[in-house]
VOGU-3710 file (C-alpha; in Angstrom, 3 decimals, decimal comma):
1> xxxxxxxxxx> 228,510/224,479/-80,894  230,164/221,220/-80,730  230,503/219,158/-83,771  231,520/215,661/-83,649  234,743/214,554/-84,277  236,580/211,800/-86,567  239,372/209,869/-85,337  239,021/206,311/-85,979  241,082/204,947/-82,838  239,173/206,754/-80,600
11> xxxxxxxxxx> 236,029/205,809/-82,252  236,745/201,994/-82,098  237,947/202,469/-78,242  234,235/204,675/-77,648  232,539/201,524/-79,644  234,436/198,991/-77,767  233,686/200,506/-74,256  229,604/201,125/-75,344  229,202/197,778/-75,888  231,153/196,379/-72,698
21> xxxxxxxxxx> 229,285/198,929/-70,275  225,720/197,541/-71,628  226,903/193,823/-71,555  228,110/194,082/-68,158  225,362/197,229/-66,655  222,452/195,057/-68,742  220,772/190,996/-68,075  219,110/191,652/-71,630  218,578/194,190/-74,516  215,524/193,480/-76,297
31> xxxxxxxxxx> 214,321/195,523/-79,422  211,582/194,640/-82,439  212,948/194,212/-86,027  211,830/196,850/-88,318  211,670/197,502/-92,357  214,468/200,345/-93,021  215,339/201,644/-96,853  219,141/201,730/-96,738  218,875/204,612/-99,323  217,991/206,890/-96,431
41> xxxxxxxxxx> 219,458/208,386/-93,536  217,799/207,654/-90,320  215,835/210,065/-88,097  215,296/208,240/-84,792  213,229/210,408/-82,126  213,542/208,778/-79,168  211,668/209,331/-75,401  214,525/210,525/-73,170  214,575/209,346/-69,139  217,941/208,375/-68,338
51> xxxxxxxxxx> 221,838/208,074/-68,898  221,482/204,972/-70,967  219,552/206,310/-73,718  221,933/207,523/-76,115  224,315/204,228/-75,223  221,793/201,505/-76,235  220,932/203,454/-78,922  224,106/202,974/-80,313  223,998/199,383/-79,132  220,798/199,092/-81,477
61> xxxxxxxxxx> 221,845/200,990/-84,425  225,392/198,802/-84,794  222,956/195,843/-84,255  219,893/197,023/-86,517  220,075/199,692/-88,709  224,620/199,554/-88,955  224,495/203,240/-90,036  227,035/206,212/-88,672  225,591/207,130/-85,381  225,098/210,711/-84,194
71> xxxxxxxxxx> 223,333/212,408/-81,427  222,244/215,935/-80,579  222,919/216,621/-76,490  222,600/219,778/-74,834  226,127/221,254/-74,822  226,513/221,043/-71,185  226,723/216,961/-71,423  228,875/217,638/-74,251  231,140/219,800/-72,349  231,217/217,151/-69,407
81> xxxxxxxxxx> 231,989/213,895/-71,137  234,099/215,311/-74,080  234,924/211,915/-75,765  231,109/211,845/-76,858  232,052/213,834/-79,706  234,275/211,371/-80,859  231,215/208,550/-81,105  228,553/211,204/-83,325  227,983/213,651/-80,420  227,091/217,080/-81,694
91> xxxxxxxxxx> 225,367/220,260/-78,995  222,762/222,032/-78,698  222,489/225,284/-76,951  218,820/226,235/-76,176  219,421/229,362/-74,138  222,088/230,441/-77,457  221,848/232,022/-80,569  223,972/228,577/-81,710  220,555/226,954/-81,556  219,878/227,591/-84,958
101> xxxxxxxxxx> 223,326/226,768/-86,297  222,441/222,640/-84,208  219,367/222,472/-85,788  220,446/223,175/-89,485  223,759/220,724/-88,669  221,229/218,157/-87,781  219,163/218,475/-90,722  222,815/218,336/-92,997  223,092/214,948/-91,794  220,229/213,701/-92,771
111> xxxxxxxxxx> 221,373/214,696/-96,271  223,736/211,267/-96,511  222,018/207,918/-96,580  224,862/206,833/-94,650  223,891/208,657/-91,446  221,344/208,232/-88,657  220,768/211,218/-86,320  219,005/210,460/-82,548  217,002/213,058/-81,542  215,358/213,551/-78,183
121> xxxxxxxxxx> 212,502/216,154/-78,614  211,230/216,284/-75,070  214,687/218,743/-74,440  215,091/217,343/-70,941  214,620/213,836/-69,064  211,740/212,528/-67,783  210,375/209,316/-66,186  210,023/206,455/-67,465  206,273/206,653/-65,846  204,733/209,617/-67,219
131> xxxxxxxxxx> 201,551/208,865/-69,468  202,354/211,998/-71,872  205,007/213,030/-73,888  205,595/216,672/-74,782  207,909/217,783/-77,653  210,012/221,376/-77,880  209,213/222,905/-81,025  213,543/222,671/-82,588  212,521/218,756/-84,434  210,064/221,048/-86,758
141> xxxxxxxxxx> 212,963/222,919/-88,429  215,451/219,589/-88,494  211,870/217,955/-90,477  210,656/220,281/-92,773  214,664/221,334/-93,788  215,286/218,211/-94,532  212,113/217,510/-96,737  211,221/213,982/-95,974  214,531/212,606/-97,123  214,803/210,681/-94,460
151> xxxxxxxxxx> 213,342/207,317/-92,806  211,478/208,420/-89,507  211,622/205,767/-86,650  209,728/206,053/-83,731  211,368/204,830/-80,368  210,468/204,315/-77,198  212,541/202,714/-74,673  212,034/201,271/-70,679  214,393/199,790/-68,499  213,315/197,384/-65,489
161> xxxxxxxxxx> 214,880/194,487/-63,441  211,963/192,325/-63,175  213,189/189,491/-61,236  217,005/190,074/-62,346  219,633/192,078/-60,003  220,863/193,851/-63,481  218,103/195,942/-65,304  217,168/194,808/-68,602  215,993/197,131/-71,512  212,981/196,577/-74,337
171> xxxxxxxxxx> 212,913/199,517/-77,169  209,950/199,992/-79,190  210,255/200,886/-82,410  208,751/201,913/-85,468  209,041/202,796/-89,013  206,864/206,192/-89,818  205,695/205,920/-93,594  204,253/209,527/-94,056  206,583/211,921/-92,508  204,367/215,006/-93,863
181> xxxxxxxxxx> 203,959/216,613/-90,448  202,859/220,383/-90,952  203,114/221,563/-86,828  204,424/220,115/-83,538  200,990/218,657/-82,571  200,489/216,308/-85,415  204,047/214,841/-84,901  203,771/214,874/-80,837  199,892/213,339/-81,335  201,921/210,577/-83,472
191> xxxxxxxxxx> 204,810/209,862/-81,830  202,161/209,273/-77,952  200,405/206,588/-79,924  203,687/204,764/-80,718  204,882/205,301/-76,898  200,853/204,513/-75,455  201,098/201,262/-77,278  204,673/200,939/-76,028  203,760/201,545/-72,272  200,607/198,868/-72,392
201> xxxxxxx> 202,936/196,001/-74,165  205,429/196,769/-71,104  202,263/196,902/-68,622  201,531/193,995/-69,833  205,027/192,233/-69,464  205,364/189,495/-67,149  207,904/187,279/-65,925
//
């Protein structure tokens, strides 16, 4: 497993160069204002269809909720872009007996009301088009080990250029009050009425 890694030059040159790629890749970010306790850590489970996720992520959490960033990636996308680590990367391992030893690392984290820890339960990317989302049953341990310590947001993110040569990118989000989910079904069944009503409001966009 790979665990993220402190070194604050590198971390300010990994903020610096987040926030310069979006302002120069992006016309607009665009994200609702939520209610967050900042007693809590933050569990944000996020849909997952592209490269940019995990940057304007970031992007939103120095902008919104200002707590320290981390994000579980499979290890392979670790491995490739190393410096990751360095802004709250950690790995996961599906295929390894190291699975266990992510999950339980992720649910540590959510021990400090200082942290926030992005999660993409669908395991793999998908597009930005499909109607359902289906999540892989690891986000049940990281919940029910960390016994509702945390603030669940929901958050569900689409890119598009509209008129506009550079893409722009509206996130969805929402606080979860009762995070008492007892299987995967009740927390998938929540987290597709969040994204349905997501996907209409963007529908429903126009310019």
């Amino acid at each position: 497993m790979i665990y993220p890694k402190n070194n604050n030059i590198i971390r300010w040159g990994f903020h610096t160069y987040v926030h310069w790629i979006i302002a120069r890749n992006f016309n607009r970010i665009d994200f609702n204002s939520i209610d967050i306790d900042k007693n809590r850590p933050v569990l944000l489970i996020a849909n997952h269809s592209g490269f940019w996720d995990g940057f304007l992520s970031y992007y939103i959490n120095c902008k919104l909720f200002k707590k320290k960033f981390h994000i579980m990636l499979l290890e392979k996308t670790a491995k490739r872009i190393s410096v990751l680590k360095y802004g709250g990367a950690f790995s996961i391992n599906k295929k390894s007996k190291d699975i266990i030893e992510s999950l339980d690392f992720a649910a540590r984290l959510l021990n400090d009301p200082d942290n926030l820890v992005l999660i993409f339960p669908q395991g793999k990317l998908y597009s930005n088009f499909i109607t359902t989302v289906e999540f892989e049953k690891g986000i049940m341990k990281i919940l029910k080990q960390a016994k509702g310590k945390f603030q669940l947001v929901f958050s569900t993110m689409f890119i598009e250029h509209f008129q506009h040569k550079k893409p722009g990118a509206t996130v969805y989000l929402k606080a979860v009050a009762d995070v008492a989910f007892d299987t995967i079904e009740e927390l998938q069944t929540a987290y597709q009425q969040h994204y349905d009503a997501a996907r209409l409001q963007q529908i429903e966009k126009t310019v």
